[in-house]
N, CA, C and O atoms as CSV, one atom per row, in Angstrom:
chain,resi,resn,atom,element,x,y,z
A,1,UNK,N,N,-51.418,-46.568,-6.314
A,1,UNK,CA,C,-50.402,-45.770,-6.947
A,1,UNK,C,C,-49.493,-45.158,-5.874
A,1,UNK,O,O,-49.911,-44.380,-5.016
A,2,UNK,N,N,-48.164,-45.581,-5.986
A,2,UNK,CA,C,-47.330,-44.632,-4.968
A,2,UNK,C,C,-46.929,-43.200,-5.851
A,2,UNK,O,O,-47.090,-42.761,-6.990
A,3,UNK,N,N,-46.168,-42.685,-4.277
A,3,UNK,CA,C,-45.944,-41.011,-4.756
A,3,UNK,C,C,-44.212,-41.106,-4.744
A,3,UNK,O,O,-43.775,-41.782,-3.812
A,4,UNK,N,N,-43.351,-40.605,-5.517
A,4,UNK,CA,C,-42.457,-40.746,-5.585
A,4,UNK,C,C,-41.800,-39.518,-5.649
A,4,UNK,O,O,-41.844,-39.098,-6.805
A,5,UNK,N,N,-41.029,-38.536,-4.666
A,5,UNK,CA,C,-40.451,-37.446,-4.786
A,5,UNK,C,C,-39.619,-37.178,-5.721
A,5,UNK,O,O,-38.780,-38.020,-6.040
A,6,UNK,N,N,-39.702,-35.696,-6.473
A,6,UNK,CA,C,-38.015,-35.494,-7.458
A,6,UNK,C,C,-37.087,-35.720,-6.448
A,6,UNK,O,O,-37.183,-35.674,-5.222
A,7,UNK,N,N,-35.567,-36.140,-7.698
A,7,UNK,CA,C,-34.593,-36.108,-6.613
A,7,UNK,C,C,-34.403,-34.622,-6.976
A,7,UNK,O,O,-34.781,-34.344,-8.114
A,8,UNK,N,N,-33.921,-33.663,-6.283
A,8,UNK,CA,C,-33.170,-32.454,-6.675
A,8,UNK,C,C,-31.580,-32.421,-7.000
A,8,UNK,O,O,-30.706,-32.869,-6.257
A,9,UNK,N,N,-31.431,-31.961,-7.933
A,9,UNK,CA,C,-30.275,-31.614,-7.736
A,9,UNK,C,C,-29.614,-31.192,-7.280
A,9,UNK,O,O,-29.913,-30.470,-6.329
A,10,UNK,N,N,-28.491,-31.345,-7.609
A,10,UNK,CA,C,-26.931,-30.931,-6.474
A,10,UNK,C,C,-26.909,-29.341,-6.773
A,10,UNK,O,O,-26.922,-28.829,-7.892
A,11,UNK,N,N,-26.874,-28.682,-5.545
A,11,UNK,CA,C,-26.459,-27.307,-5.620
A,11,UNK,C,C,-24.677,-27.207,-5.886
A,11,UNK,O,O,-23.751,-27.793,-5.325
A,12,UNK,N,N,-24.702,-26.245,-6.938
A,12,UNK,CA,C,-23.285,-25.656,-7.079
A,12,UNK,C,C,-22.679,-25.491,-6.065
A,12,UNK,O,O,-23.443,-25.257,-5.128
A,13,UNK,N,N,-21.166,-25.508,-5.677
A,13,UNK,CA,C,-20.972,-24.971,-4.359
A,13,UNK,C,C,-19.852,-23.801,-5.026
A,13,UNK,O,O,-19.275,-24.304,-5.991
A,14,UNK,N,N,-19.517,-22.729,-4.821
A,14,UNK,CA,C,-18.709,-21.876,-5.047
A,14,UNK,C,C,-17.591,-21.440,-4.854
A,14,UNK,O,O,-17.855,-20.410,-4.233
A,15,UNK,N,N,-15.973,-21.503,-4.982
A,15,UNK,CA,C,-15.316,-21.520,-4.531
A,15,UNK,C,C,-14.819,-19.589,-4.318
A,15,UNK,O,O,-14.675,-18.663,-5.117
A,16,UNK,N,N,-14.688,-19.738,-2.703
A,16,UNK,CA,C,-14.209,-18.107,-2.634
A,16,UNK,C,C,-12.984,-17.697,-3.602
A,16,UNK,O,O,-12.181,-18.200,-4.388
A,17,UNK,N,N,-13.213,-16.939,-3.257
A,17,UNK,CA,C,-11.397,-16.052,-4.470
A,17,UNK,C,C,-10.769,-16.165,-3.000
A,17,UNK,O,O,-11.279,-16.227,-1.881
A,18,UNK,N,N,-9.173,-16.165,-3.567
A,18,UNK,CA,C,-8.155,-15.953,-2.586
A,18,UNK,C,C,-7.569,-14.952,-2.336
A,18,UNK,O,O,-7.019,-14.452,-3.317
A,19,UNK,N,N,-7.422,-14.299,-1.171
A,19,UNK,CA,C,-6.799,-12.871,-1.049
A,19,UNK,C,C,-6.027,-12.428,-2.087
A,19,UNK,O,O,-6.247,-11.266,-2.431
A,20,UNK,N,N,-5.170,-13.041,-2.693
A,20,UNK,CA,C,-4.427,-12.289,-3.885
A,20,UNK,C,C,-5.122,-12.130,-5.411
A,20,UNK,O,O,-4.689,-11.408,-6.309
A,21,UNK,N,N,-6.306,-12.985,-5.469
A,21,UNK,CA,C,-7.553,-12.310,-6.250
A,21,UNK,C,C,-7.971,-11.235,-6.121
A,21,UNK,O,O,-7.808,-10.382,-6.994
A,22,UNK,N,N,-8.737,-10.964,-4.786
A,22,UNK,CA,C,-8.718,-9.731,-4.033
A,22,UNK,C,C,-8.312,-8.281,-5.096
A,22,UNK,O,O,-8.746,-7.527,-5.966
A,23,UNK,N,N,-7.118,-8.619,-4.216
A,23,UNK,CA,C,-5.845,-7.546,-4.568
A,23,UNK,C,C,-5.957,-7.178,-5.891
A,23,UNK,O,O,-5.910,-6.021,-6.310
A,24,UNK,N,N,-6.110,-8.216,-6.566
A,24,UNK,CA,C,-5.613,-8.163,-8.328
A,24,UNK,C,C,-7.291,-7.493,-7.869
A,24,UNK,O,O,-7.415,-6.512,-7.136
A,25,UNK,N,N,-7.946,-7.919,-8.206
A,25,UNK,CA,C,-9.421,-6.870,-8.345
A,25,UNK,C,C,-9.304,-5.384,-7.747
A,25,UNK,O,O,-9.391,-4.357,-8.419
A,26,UNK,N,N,-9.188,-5.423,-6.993
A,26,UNK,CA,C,-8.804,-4.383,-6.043
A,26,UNK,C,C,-7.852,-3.051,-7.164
A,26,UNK,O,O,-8.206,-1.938,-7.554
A,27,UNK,N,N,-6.914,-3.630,-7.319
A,27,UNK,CA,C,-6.192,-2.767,-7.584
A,27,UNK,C,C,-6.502,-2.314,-9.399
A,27,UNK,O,O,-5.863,-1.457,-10.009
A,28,UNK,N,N,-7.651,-3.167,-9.977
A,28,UNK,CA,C,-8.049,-2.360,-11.186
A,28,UNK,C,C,-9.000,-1.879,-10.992
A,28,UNK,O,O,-9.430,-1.390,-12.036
A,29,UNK,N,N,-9.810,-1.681,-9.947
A,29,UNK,CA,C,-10.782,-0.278,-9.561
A,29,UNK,C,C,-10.338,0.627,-9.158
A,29,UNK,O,O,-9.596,0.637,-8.175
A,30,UNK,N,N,-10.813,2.024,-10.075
A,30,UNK,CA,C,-10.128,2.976,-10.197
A,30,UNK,C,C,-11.279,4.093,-9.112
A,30,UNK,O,O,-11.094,5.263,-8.776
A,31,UNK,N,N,-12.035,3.491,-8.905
A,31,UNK,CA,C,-13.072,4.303,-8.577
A,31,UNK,C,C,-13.220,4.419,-7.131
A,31,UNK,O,O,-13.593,3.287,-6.821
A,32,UNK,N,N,-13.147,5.169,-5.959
A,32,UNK,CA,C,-13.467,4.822,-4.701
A,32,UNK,C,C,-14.677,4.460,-3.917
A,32,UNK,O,O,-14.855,3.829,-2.875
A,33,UNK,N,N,-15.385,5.018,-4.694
A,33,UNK,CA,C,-17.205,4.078,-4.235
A,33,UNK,C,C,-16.878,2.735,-4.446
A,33,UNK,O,O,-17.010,1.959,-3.500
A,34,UNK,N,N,-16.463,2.319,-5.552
A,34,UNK,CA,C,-16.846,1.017,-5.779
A,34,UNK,C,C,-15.510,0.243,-4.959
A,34,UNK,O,O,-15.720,-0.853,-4.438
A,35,UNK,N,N,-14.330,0.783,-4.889
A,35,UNK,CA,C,-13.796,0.050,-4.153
A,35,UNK,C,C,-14.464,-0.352,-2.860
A,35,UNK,O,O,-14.872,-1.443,-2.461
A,36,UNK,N,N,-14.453,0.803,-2.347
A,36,UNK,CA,C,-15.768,0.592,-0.831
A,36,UNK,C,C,-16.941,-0.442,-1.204
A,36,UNK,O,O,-17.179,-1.372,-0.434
A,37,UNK,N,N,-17.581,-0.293,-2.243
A,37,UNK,CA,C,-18.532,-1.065,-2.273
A,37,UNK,C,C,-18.042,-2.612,-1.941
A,37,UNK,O,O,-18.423,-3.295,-0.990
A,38,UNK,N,N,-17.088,-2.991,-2.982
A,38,UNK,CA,C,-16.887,-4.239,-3.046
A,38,UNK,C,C,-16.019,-4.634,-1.640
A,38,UNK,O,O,-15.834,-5.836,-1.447
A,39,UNK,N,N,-15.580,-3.847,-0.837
A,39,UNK,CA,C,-15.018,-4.475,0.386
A,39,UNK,C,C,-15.758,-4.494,1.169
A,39,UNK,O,O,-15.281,-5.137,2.104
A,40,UNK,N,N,-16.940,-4.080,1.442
A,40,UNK,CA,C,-17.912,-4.313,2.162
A,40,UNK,C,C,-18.443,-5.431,1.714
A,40,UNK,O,O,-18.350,-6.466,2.375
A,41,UNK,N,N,-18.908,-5.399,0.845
A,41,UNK,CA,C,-19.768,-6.837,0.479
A,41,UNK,C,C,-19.032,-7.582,0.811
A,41,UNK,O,O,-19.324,-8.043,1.915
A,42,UNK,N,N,-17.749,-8.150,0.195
A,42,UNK,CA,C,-16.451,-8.878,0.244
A,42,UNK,C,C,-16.179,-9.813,1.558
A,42,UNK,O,O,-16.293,-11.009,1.825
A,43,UNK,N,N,-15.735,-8.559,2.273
A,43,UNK,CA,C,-15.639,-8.799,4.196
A,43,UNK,C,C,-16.520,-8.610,4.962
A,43,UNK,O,O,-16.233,-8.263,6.108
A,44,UNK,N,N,-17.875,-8.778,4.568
A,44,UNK,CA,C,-19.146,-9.025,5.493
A,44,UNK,C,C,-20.393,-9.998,5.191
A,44,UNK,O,O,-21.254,-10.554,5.873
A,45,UNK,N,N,-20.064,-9.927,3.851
A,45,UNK,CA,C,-20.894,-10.930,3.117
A,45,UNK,C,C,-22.630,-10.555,2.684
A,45,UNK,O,O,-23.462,-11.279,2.137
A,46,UNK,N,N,-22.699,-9.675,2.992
A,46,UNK,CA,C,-23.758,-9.056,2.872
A,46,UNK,C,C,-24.551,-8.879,1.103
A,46,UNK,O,O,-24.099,-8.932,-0.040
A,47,UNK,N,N,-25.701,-8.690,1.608
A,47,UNK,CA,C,-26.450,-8.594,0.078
A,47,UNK,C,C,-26.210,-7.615,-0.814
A,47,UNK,O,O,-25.570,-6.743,-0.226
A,48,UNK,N,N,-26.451,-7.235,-2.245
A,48,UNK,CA,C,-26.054,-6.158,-3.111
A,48,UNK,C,C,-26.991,-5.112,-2.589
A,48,UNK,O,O,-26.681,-3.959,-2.290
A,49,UNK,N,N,-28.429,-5.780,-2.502
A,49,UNK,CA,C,-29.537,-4.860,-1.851
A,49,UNK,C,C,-29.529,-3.934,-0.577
A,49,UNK,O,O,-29.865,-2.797,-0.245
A,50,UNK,N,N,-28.840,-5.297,0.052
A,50,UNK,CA,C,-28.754,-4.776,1.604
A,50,UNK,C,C,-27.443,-3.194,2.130
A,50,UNK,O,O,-27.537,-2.220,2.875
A,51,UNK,N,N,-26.308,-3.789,1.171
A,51,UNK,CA,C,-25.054,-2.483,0.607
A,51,UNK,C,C,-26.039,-1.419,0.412
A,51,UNK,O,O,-26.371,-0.606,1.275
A,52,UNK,N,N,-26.514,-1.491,-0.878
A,52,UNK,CA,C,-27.166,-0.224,-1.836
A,52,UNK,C,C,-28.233,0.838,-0.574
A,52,UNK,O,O,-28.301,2.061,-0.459
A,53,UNK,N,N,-28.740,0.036,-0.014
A,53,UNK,CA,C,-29.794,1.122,1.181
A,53,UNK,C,C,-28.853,1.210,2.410
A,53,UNK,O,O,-29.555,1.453,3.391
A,54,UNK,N,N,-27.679,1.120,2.716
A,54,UNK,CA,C,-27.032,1.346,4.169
A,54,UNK,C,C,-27.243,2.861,4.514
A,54,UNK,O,O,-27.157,3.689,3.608
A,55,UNK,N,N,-27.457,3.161,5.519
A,55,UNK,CA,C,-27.551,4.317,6.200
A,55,UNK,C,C,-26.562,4.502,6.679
A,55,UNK,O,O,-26.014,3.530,7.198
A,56,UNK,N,N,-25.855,5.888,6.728
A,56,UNK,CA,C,-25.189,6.695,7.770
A,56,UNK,C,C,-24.789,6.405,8.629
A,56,UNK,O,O,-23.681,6.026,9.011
A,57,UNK,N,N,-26.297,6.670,9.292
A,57,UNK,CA,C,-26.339,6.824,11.029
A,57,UNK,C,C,-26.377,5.328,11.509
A,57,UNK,O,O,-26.354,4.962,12.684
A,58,UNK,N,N,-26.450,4.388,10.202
A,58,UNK,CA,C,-26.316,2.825,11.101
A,58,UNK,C,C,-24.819,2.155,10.897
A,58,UNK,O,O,-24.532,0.958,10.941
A,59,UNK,N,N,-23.917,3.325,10.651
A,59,UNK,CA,C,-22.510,3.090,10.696
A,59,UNK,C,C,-21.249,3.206,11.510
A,59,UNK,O,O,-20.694,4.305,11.523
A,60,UNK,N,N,-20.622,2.005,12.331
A,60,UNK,CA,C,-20.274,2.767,13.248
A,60,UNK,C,C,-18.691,2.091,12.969
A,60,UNK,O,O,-18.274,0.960,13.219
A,61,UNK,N,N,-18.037,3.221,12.375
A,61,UNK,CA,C,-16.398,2.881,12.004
A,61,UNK,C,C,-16.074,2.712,12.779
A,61,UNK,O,O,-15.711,1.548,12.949
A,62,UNK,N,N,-15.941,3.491,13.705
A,62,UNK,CA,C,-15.054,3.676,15.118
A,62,UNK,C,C,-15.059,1.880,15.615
A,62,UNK,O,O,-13.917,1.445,15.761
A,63,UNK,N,N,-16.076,0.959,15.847
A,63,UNK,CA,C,-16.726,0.153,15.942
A,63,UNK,C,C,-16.343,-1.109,15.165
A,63,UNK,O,O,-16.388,-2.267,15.581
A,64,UNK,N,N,-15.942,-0.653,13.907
A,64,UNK,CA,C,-15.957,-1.404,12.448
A,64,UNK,C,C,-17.199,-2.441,12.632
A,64,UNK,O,O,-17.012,-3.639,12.842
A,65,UNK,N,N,-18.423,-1.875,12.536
A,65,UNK,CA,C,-19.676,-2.153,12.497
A,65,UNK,C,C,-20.964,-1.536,11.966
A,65,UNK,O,O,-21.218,-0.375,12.287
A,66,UNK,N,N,-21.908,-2.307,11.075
A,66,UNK,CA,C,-22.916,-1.418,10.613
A,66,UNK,C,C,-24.379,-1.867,10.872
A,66,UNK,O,O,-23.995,-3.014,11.102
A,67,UNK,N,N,-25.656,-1.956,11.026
A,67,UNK,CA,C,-26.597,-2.491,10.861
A,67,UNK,C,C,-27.179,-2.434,9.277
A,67,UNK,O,O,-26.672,-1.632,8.492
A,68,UNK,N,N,-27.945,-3.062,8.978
A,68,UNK,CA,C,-28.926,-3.534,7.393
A,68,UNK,C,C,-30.080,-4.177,8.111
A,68,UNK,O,O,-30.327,-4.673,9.210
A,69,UNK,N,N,-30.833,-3.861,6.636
A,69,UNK,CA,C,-31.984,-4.421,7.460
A,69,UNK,C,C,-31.874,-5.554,6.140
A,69,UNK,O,O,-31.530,-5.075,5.059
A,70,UNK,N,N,-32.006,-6.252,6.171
A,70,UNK,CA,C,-32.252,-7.792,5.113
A,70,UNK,C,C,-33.588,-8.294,4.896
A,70,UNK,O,O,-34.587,-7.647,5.208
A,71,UNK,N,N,-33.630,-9.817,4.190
A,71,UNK,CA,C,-34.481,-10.434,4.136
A,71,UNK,C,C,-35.467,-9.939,5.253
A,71,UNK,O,O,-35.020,-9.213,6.140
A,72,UNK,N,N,-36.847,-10.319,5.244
A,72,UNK,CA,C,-38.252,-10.152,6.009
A,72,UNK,C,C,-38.184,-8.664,6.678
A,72,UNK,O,O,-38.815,-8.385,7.698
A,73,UNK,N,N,-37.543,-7.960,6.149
A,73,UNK,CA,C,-37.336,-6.410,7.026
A,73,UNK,C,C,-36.908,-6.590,8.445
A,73,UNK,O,O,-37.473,-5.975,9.349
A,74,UNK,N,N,-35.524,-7.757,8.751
A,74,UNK,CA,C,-35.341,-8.125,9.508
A,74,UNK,C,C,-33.823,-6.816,9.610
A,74,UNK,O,O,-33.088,-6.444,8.695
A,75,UNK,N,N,-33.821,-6.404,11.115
A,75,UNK,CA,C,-32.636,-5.470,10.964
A,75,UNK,C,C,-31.100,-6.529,11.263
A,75,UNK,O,O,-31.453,-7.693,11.076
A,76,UNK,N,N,-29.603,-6.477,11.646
A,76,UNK,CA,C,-28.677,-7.401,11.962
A,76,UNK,C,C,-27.481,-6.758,11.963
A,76,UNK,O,O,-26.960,-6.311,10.941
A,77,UNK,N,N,-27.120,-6.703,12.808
A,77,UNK,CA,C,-25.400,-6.354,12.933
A,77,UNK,C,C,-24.404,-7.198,12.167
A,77,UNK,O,O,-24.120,-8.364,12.442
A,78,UNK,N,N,-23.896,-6.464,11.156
A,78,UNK,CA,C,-22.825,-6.807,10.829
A,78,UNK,C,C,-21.359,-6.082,10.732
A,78,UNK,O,O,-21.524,-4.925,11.121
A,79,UNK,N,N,-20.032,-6.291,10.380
A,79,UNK,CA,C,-18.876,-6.353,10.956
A,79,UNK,C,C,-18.217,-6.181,9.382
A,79,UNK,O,O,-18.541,-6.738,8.333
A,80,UNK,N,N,-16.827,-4.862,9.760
A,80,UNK,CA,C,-16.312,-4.402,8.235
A,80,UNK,C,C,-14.475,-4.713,8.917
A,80,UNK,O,O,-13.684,-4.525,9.842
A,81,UNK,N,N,-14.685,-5.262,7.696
A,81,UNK,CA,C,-13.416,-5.938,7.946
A,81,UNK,C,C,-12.116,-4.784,7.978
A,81,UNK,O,O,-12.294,-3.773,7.299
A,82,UNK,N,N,-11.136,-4.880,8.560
A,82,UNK,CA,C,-9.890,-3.607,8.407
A,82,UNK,C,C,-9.768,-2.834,6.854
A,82,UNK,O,O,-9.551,-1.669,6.521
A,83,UNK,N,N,-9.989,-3.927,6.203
A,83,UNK,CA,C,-9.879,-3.016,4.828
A,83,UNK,C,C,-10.992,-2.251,4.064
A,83,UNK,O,O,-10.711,-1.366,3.256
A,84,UNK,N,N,-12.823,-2.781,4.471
A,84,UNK,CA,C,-13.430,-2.416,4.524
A,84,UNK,C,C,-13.596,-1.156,5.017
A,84,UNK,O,O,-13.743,-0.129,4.355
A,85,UNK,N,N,-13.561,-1.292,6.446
A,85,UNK,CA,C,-13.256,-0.062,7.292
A,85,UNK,C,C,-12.379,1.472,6.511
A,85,UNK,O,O,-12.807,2.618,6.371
A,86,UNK,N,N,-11.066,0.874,6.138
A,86,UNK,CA,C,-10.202,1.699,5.495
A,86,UNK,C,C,-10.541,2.062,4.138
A,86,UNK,O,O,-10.202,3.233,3.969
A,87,UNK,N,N,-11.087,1.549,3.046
A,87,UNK,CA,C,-12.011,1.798,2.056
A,87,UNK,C,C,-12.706,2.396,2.111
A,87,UNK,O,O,-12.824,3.191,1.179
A,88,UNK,N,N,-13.700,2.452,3.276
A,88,UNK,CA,C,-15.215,2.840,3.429
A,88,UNK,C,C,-15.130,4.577,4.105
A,88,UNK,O,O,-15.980,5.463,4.022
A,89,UNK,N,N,-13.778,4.604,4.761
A,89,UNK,CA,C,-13.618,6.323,5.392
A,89,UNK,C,C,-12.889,6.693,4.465
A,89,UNK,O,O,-12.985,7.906,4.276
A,90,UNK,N,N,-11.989,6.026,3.596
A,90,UNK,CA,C,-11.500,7.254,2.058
A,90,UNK,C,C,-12.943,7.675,1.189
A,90,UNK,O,O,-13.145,8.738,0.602
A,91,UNK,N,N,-13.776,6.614,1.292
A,91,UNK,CA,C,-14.782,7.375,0.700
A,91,UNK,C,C,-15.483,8.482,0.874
A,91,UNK,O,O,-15.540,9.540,0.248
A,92,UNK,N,N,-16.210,7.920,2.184
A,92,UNK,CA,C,-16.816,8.725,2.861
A,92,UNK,C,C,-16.057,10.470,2.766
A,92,UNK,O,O,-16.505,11.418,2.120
A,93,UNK,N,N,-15.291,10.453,3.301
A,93,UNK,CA,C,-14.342,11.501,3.076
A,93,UNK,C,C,-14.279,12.346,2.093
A,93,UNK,O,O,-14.144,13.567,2.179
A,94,UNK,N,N,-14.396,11.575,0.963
A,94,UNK,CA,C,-14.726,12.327,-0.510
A,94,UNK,C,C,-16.067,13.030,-0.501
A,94,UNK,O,O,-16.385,14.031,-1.143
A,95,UNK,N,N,-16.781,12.333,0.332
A,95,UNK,CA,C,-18.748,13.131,0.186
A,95,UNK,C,C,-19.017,14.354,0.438
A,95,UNK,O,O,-19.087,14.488,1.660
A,96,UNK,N,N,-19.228,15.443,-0.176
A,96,UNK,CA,C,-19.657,16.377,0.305
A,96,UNK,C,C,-21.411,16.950,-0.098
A,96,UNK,O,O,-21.762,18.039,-0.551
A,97,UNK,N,N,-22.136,15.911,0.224
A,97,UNK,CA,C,-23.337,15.630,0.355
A,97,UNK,C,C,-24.258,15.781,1.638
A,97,UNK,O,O,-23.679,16.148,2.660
A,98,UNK,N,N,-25.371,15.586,1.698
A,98,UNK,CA,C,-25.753,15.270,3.246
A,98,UNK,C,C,-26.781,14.347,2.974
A,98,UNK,O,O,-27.852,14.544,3.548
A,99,UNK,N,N,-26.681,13.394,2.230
A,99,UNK,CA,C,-27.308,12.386,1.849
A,99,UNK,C,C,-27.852,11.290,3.306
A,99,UNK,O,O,-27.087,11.384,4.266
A,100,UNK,N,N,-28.503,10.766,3.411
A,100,UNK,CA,C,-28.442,9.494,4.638
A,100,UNK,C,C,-28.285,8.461,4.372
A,100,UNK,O,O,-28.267,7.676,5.320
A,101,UNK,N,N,-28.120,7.986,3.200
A,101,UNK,CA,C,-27.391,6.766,2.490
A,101,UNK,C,C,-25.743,6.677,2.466
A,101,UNK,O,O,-25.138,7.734,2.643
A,102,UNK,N,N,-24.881,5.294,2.225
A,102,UNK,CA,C,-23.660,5.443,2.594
A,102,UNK,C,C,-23.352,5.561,0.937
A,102,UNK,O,O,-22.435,6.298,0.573
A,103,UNK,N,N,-24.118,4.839,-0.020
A,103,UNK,CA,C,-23.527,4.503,-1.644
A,103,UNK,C,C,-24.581,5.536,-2.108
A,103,UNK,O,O,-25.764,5.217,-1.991
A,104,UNK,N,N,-24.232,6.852,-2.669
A,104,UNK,CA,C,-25.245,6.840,-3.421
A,104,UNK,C,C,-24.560,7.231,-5.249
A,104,UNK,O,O,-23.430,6.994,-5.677
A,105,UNK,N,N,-25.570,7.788,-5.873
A,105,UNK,CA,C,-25.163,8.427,-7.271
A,105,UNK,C,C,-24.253,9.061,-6.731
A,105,UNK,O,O,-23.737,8.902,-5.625
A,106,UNK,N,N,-23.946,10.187,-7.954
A,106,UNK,CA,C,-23.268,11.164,-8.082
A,106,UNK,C,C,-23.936,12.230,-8.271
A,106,UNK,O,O,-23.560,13.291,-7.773
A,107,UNK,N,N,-25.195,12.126,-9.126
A,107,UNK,CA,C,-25.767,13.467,-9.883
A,107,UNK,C,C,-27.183,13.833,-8.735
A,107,UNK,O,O,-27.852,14.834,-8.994
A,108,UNK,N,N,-27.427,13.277,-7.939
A,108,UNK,CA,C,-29.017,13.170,-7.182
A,108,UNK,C,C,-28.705,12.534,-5.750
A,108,UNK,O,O,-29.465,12.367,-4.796
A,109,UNK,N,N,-27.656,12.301,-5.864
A,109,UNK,CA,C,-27.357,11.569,-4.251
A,109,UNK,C,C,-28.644,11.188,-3.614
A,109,UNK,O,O,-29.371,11.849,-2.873
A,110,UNK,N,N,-28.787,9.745,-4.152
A,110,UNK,CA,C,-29.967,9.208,-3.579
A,110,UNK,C,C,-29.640,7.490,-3.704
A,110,UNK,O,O,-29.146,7.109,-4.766
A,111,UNK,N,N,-29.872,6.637,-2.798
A,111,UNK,CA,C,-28.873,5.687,-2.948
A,111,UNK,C,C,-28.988,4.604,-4.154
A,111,UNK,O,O,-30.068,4.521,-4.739
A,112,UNK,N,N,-28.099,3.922,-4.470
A,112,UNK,CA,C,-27.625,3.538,-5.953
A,112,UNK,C,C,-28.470,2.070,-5.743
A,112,UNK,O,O,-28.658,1.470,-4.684
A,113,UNK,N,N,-28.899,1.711,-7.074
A,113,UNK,CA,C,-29.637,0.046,-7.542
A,113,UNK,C,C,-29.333,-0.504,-8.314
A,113,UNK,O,O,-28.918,0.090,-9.310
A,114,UNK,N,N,-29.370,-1.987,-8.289
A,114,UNK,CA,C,-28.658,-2.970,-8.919
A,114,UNK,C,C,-27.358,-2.615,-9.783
A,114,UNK,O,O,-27.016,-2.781,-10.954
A,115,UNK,N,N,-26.747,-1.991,-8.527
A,115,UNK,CA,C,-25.664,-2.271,-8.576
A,115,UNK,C,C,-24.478,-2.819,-9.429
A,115,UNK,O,O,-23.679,-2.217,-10.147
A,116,UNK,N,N,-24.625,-4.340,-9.089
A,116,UNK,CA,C,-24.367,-5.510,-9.499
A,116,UNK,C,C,-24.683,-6.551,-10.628
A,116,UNK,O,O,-24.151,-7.661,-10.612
């Protein structure tokens, strides 16, 4: 008797949105967390999970750079794009918390889940 592997199927491939998608999204969020949210994810590519627990102190604007820790509790530098960056300090700005999370609620400032 031979052994005969499945074939698998074809993975989807996804086509990005184009900057003027973006924009059009962009500009019907009314909210400034979530704008921040979504330009981070957006221009770094990063996980919903990995967003939702960002720390503070692993943020470095000045830099336009943050660490996450990801998959296997592995930590990784990643990189916020100019508009990210500019999103992410109107927010911030708004906080008058002392939370150590960058996203959190509103009512408990403790950082936000599934998100997405």
């Amino acid at each position: 008797m031979f052994y005969v592997k499945p074939i698998r199927g074809l993975k989807k491939v996804y086509e990005p949105i184009s900057p003027e998608q973006f924009e059009r999204i962009m500009g019907k969020i009314d909210n400034q967390k979530d704008k921040a949210l979504l330009a981070v994810i957006a221009g770094s590519g990063i996980r919903n999970g990995e967003a939702c627990t960002m720390l503070r102190s692993r943020l470095d604007l000045e830099n336009k750079r943050f660490y996450v820790t990801g998959k296997g509790n592995k930590e990784r530098v990643c990189f916020l794009t100019p508009r990210a960056k500019y999103e992410l300090k109107k927010y911030l700005d708004t906080r008058t918390d002392d939370s150590p999370y960058v996203f959190v609620t509103r009512k408990i400032y403790r950082f936000i889940t599934n998100y997405f």
